[in-house]
C-alpha positions in Angstrom: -103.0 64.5 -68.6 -101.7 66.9 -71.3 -104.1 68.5 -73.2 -103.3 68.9 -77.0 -104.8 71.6 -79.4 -106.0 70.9 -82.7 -106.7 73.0 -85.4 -110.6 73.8 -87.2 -109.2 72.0 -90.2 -108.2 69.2 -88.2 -111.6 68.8 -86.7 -113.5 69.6 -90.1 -111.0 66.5 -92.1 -111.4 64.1 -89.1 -115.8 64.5 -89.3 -115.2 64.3 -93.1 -113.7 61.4 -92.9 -115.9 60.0 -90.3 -118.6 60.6 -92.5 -117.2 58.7 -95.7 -116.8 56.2 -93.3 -120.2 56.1 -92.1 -121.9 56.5 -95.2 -120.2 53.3 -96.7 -120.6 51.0 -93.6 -124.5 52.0 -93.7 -124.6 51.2 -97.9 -122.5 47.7 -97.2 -125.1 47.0 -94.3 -128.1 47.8 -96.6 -126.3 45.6 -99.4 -126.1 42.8 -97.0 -129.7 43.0 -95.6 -130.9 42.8 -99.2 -128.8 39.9 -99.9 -130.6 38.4 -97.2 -132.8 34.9 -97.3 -134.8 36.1 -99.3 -133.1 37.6 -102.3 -132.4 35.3 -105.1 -129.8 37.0 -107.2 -127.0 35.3 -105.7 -128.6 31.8 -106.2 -129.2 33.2 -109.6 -125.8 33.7 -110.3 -123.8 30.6 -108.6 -126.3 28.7 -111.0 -125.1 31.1 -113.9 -121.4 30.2 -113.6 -121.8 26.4 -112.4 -123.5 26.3 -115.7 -120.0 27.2 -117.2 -118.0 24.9 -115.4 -120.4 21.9 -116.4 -120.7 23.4 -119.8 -124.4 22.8 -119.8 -126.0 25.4 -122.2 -129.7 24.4 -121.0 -129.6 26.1 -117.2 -127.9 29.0 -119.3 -131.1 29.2 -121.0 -133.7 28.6 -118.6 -131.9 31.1 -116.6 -132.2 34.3 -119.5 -134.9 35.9 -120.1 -136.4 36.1 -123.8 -135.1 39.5 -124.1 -131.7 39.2 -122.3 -129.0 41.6 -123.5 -125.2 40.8 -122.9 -122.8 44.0 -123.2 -119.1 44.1 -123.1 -116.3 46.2 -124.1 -116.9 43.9 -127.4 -120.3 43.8 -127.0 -123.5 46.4 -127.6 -126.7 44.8 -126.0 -126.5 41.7 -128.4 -129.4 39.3 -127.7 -129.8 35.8 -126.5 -129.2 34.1 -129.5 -125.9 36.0 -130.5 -124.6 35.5 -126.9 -124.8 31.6 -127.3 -123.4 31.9 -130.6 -120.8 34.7 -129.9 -119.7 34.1 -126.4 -120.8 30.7 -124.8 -120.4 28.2 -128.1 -116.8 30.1 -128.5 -115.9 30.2 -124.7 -117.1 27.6 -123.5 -114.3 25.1 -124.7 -111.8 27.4 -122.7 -113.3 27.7 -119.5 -112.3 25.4 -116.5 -113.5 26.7 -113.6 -114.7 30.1 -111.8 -114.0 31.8 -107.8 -116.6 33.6 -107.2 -114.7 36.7 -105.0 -117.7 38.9 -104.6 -121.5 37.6 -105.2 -123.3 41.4 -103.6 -127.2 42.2 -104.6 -130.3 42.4 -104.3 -133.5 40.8 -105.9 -133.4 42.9 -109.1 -129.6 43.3 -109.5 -125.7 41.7 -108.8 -122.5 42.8 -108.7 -119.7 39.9 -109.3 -116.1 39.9 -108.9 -114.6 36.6 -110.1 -111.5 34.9 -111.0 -112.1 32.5 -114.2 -109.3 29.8 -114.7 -108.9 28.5 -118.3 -108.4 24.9 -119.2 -104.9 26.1 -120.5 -104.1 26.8 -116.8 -104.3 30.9 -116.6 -106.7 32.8 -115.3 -108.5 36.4 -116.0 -110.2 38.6 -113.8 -113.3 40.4 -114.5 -116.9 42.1 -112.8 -119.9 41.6 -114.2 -123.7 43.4 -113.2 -126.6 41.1 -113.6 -130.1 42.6 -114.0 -133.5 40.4 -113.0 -136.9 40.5 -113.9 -139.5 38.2 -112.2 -136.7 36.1 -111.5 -134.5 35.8 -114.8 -131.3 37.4 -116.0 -132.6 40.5 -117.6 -128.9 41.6 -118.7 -125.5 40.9 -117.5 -122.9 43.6 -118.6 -119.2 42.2 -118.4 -116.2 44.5 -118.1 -112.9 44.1 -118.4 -109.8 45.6 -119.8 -109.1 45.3 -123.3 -104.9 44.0 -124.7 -104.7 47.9 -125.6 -106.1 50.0 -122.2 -103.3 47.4 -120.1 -101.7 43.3 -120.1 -103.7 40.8 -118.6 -102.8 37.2 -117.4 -104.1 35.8 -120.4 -103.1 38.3 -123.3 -99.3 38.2 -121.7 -98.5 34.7 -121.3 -97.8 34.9 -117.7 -100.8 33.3 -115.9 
């Protein structure tokens, strides 16, 4: 067998490496033992967007709590009432269908990753971080890009 040398540099990238790598499989498997049986949050959410689909405003509703705060590059923490009035009653006649990509939390928090299709037949792409509290949606915070920062599907024409 031929032996090979390598460098301290070598050595010191390849443990650096190995130690990113480490680090994020142990945060994924803590992530997935959260999501476990127990945790609710991703119930919580399928309900959220199956909502959408059905364009049923009352699980919406039962799902928020009182004090639940929507923010978005358009929006700054706007209540319950202007989130009905300013997203869902505006939205909702454009919406066909959601894929839920990525559903990852735990009981008091979600991170989603969805594709939404739109009854005009293109599609957007955006995440969105759900808070809880005692088992309702606290906050969700949408982002996506805006026309200006770069073109999406639905801004361009081309979904």
């Amino acid at each position: 067998m031929r032996k090979r040398a390598m460098s301290r540099r070598t050595v010191l990238e390849a443990g650096a490496c190995a130690l990113v790598a480490a680090a994020g499989v142990s945060q994924m498997a803590r992530a997935t033992a959260e999501t476990g049986p127990r945790s609710k949050s991703p119930e919580a959410v399928r309900k959220y967007y199956a909502a959408w689909e059905t364009k049923d405003w009352h699980p919406v509703d039962i799902l928020l709590a009182d004090d639940f705060t929507f923010s978005s590059p358009l929006d700054d923490h706007i209540s319950k009432s202007d989130f009905k009035a300013g997203c869902w009653d505006t939205q909702i006649p454009y919406i066909d269908r959601f894929d839920l990509k990525q559903v990852i939390g735990t009981d008091n928090e979600a991170f989603v990753m969805y594709v939404c299709h739109t009854t005009n037949g293109k599609t957007f792409r955006n995440v969105e971080y759900f808070q809880f509290r005692e088992g309702k949606v606290k906050a969700v915070e949408c982002y996506f890009g805006g026309k200006a920062s770069f073109p999406s599907a639905v801004s361009t024409g081309k979904g």
